[in-house]
C-alpha positions as CSV (number, residue, x, y, z in Angstrom):
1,X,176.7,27.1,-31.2
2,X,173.4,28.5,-31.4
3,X,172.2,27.5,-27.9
4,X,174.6,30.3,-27.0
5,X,172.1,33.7,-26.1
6,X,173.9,36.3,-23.7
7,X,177.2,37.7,-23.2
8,X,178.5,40.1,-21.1
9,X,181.3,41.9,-22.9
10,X,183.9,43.8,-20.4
11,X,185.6,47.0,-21.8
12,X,187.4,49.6,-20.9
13,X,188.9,49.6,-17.1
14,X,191.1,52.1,-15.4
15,X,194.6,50.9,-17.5
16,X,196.1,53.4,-19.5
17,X,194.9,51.2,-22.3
18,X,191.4,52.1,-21.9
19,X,190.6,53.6,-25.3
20,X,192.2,50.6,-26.7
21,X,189.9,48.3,-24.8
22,X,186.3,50.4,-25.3
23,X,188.0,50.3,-29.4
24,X,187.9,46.2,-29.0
25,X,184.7,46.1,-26.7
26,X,183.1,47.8,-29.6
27,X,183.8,46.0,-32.6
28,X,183.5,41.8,-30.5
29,X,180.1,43.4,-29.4
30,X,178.8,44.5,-33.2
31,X,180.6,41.7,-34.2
32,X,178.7,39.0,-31.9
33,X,175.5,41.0,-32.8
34,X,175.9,40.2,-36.5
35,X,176.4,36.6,-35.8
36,X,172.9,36.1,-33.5
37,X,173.9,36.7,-30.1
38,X,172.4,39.0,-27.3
39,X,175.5,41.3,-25.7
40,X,175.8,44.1,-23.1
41,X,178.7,46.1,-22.7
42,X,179.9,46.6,-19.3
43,X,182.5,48.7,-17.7
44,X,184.7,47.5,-15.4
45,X,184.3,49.5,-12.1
46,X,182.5,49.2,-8.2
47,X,179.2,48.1,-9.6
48,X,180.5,45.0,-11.8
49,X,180.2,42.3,-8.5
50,X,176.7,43.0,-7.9
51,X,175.7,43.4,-11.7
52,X,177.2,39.8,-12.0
53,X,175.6,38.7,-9.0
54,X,172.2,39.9,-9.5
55,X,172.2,39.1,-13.3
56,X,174.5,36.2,-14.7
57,X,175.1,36.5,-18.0
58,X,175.5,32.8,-20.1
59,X,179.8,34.0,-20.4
60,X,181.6,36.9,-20.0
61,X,184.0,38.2,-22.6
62,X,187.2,40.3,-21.3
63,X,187.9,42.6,-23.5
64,X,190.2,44.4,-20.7
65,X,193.7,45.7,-21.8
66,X,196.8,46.4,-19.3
67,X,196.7,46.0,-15.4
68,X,193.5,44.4,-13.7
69,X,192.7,43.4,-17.2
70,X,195.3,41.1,-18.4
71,X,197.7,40.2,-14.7
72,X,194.2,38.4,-13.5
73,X,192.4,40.6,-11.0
74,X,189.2,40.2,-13.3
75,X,189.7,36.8,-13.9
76,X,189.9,36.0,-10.0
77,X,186.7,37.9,-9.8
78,X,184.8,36.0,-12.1
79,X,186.2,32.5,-10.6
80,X,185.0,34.0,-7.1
81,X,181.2,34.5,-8.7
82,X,181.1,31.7,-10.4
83,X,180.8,33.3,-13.7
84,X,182.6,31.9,-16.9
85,X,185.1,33.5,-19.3
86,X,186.4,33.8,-22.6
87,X,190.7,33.5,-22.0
88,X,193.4,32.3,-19.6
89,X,193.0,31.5,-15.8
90,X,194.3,34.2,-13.1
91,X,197.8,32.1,-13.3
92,X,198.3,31.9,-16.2
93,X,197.7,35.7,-17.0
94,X,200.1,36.7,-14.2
95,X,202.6,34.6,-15.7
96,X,202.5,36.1,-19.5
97,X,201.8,39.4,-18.1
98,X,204.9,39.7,-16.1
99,X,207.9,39.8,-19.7
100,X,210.4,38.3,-17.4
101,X,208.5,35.5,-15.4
102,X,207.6,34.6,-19.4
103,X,210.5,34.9,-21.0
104,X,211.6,32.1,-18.2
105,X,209.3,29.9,-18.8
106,X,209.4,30.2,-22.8
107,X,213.5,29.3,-22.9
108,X,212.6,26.5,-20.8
109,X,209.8,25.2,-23.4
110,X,212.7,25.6,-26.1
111,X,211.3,28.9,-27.1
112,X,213.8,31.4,-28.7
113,X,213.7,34.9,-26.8
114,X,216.2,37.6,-27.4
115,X,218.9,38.0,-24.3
116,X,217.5,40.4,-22.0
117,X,218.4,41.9,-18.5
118,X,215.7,42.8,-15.8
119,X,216.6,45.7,-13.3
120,X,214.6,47.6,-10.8
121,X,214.3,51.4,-10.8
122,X,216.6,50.9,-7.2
123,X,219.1,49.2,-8.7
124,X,220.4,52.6,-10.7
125,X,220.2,54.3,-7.7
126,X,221.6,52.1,-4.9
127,X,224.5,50.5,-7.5
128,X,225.4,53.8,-9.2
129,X,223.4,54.0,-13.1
130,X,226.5,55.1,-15.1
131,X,228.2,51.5,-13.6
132,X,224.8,49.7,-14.6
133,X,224.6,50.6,-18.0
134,X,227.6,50.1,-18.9
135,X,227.5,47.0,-17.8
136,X,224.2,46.2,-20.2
137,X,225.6,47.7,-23.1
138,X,228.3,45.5,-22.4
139,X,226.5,42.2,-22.3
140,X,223.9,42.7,-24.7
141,X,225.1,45.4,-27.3
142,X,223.5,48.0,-29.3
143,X,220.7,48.5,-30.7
144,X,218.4,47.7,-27.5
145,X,214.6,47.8,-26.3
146,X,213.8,49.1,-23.4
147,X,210.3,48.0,-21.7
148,X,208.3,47.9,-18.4
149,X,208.6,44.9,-17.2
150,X,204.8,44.5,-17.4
151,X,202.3,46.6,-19.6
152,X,201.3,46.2,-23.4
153,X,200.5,48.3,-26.1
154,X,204.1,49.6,-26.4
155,X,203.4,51.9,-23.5
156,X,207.1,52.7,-22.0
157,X,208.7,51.0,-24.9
158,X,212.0,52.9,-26.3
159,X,214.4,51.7,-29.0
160,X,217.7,52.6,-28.0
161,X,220.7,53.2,-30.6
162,X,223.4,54.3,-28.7
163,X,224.3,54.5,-25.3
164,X,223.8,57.8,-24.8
165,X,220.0,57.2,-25.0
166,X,220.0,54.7,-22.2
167,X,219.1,56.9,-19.6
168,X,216.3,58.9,-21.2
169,X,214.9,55.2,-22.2
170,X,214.8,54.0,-18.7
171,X,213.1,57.4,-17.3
172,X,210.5,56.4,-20.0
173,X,210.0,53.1,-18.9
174,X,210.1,54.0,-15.1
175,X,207.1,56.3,-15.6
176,X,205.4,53.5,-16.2
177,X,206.7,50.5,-14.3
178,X,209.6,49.8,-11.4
179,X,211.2,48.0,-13.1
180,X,212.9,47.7,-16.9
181,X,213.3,44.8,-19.2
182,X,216.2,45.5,-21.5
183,X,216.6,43.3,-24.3
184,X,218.8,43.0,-27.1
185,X,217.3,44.1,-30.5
186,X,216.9,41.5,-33.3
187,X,217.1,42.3,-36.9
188,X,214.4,41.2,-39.0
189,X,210.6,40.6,-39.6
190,X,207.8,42.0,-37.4
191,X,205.4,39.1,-37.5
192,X,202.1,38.5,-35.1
193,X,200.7,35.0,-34.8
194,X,197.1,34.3,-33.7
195,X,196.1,31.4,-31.8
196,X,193.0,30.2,-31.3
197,X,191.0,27.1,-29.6
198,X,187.2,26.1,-30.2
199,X,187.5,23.2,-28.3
200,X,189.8,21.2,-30.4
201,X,193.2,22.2,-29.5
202,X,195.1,26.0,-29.8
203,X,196.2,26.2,-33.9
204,X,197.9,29.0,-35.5
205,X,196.2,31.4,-37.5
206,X,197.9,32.7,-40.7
207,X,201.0,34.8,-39.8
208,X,200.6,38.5,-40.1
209,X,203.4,41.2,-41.0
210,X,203.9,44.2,-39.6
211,X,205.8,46.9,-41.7
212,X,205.8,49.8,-39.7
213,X,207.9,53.3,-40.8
214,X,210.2,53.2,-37.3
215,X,209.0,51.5,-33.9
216,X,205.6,49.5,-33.7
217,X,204.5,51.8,-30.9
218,X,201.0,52.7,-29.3
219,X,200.4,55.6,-32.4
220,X,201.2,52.9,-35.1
221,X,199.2,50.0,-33.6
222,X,196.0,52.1,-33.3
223,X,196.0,54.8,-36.3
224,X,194.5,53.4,-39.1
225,X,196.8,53.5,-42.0
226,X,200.0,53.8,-39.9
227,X,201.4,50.3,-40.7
228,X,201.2,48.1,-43.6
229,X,200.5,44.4,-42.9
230,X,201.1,41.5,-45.1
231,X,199.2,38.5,-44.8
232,X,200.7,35.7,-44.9
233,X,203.4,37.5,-44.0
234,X,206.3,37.7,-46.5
235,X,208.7,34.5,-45.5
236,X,209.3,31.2,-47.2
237,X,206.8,28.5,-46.0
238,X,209.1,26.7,-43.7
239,X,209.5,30.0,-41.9
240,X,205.7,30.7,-41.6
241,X,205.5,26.8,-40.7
242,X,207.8,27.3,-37.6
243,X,206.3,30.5,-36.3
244,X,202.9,29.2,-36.3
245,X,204.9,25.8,-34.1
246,X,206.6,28.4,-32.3
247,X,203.4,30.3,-31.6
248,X,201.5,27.6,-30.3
249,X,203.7,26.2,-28.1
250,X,204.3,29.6,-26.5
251,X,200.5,29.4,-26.3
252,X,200.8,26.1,-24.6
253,X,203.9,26.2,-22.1
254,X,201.9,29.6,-20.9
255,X,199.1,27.8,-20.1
256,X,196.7,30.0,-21.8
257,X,193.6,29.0,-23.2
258,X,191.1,30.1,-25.8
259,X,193.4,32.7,-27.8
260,X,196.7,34.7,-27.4
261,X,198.7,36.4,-30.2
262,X,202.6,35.8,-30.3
263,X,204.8,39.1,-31.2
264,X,208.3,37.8,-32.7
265,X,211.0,38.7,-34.9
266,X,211.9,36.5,-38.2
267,X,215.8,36.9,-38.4
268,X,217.6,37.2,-41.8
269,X,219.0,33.1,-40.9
270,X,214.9,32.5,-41.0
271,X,215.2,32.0,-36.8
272,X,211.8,33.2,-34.9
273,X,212.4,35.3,-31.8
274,X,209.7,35.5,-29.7
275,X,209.0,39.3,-27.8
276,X,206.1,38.2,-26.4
277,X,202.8,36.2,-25.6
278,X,199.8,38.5,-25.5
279,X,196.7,36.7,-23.3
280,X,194.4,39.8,-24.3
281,X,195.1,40.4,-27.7
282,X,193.1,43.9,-28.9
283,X,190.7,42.8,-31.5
284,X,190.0,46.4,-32.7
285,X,189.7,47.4,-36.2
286,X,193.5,47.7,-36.4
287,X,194.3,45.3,-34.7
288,X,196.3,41.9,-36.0
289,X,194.2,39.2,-34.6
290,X,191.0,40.1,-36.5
291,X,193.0,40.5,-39.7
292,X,194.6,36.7,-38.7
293,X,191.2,35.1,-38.5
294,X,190.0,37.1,-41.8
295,X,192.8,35.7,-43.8
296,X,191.9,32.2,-42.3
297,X,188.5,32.7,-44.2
298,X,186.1,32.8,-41.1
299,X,183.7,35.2,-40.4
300,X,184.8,37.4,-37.4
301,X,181.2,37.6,-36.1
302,X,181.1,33.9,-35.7
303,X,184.6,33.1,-34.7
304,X,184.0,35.4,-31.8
305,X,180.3,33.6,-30.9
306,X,182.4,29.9,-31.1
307,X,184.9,31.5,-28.8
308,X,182.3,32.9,-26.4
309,X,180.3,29.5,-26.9
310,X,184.0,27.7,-25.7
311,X,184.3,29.1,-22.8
312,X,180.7,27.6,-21.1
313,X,180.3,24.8,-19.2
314,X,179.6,21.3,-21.0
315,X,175.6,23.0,-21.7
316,X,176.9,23.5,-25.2
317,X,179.2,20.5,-25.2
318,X,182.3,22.5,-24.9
319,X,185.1,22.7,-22.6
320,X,183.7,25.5,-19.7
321,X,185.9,28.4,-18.0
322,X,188.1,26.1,-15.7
């Protein structure tokens, strides 16, 4: 991969995930650095077209968290210039992006998914909320999640015990999306599975576990020290055999490419619940993803130059952005 000379990293953005993203853009750039490679770091705002335009770097590498980052809007830009890309095509990042639309498609690839209900913010209003509610609790039970139908980084995200909390859960969530996913909570082990593709095929990296004091929310993700992670992650073999399967075909029925890091839940029976398919996976130094490709004994600086070096037209004999 050494033909590979200049990237153009994207980080930070608008999205209330902007820290997150600079945190990522910071650590792939030293990272690609290390490993040989020529990289500027570029925000994403009105001068982006015409930087791309004038000067055409070899691949770009979105490192963009949260809207316009991870539902496509860059991606579609880049397709419109020509320009190639590290990660999944406009489509396929509206599809993960939106939990619902995702959650559809998973069941139907024989993915597990925990039972869920999505409502607008009107729907409370217009169909009376007490009614609503009770209706939720009644199908799915307690304990619940409560999430924005589209978003990451746990932004909006409320564990709900009792149904008392409902309502204050839902005004969370609102505040940052119209409309709530509510899903039933699953006992069991956090895990995060990384999956990556050179060129050869997506293939799991080893499973990570999360052990985090309460809910794995925005302040335990990015403080360092907040979480404990095990890796492999602490389940018998078969178990860490079927989320990687589980992993990768979520990967696959999303249509993503390059990488992606499945969130699930390892109930006490050993059955893997998937919460979600991330396209954009953060890659800072907290983050799961880096500690994933660690444990699988590569060297982050060149696993990221390989992934950049993926993404370019056949010039480096690899598969190119579309």
């Amino acid at each position: 991969m050494s033909d590979l000379e200049r990237v153009v990293v994207l980080a930070g953005g608008l999205s209330n995930e902007r820290q997150v993203s600079l945190r990522s853009g910071t650590r792939v750039s030293a990272a690609l650095r290390a490993a040989g490679v020529e990289v500027a770091v570029w925000d994403v705002d009105a001068s982006l077209i015409d930087e791309l335009a004038a000067d055409p770097p070899q691949v770009v590498f979105p490192l963009l968290h949260g809207v316009a980052g991870e539902d496509g809007t860059v991606k579609e830009v880049l397709e419109l210039l020509g320009v190639p890309y590290v990660g999944a095509a406009p489509g396929a990042c509206r599809t993960a992006f939106d939990k619902a639309v995702a959650k559809e498609v998973l069941s139907r690839a024989g993915v597990a998914t925990p039972a869920s209900v999505t409502l607008p913010k009107a729907a409370f209003h217009d169909l009376g909320a007490t009614a609503v509610m009770a209706r939720v609790v009644e199908r799915l039970g307690l304990p619940l999640f409560v999430k924005p139908r589209a978003g990451g980084s746990a932004f909006g995200v409320t564990r709900v015990e009792r149904a008392e909390e409902l309502p204050g859960a839902l005004m969370t969530c609102f505040g940052h999306h119209d409309e709530a996913l509510v899903e039933r909570a699953v006992a069991g082990t956090e895990i995060a599975v990384a999956v990556a593709d050179l060129g050869e095929g997506p293939r799991a990296l080893p499973t990570v576990e999360i052990a985090a004091d309460g809910v794995y929310d925005y302040a335990a993700r990015y403080t360092a020290g907040a979480v404990r992670f095990h890796i492999p992650a602490r389940v018998p073999a078969a178990v860490a055999e079927e989320a990687a399967r589980v992993a990768v075909r979520a990967h696959q029925a999303l249509g993503l490419r390059h990488l992606s890091r499945t969130d699930a839940i390892v109930d006490a029976a050993g059955g893997v619940w998937v919460l979600e398919t991330n396209v954009a996976p953060g890659l800072t130094e907290t983050s799961t993803f880096p500690l994933a490709v660690e444990a699988a004994g590569l060297d982050f600086g060149l696993f990221c130059r390989e992934l950049a070096a993926s993404a370019v037209p056949s010039a480096l004999g690899a598969p190119g952005a579309r």
